[in-house]
Residue, then its C-alpha position, 0 to 999 in steps of 0.5 A: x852674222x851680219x854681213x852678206x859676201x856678195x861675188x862678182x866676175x870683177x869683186x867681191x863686196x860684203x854688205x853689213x845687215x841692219x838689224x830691224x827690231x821694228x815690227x813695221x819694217x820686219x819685211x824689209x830686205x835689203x836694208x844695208x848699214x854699209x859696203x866694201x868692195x874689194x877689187x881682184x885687181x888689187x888683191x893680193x890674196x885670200x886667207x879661208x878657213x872653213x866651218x869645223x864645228x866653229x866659224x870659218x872666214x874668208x880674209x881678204x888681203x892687199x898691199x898695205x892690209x895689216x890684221x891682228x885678229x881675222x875674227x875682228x879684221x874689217x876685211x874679212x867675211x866671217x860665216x857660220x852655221x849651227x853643226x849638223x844643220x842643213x845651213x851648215x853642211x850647205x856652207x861647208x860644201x860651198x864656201x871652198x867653191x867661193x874661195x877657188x872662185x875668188x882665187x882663180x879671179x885674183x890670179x886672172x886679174x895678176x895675169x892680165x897686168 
């Protein structure tokens, strides 16, 4: 959806996609618009929603986030596949296994306060 969830032993950042519409950079990987990391550290939690026959999100939380919308908020990373497909049964299975991840690093980080 325009934006890679990249995870860390220490963060998480999610990077926004250009689009590239000329036929000369097509190849190009990598191109990025733009970066937010979120530290475990300074997470306070971590909403998920997994794929059900729409789009699933991870919302990222810290003191003093405030969201309206999680489909619109900033900090969340929202992920989705066509139902039935091998790209949606890939997510399905592995975006809870993300979550655990960034979870059990959230708490680690609390602990070692």
């Amino acid at each position: 959806m325009g934006t890679r969830l990249l995870v860390y032993k220490d963060r998480c950042a999610m990077q926004t996609i250009k689009g590239v519409r000329s036929a000369a950079f097509r190849g190009l990987k990598g191109l990025t618009a733009g970066s937010k990391e979120f530290y475990y550290a300074d997470l306070t939690s971590v909403q998920f929603k997994n794929l059900g026959k729409t789009t699933g999100y991870l919302m990222f939380e810290f003191a003093g986030s405030h969201s309206e919308s999680r489909m619109k908020d900033e900090n969340s990373f929202i992920f989705s596949a066509t139902y039935g497909t091998s790209k949606y049964k890939l997510l399905k299975e592995k975006m809870p296994m993300v979550h655990r991840f960034i979870q059990e690093r959230i708490k680690e980080a609390k602990q070692a306060k």
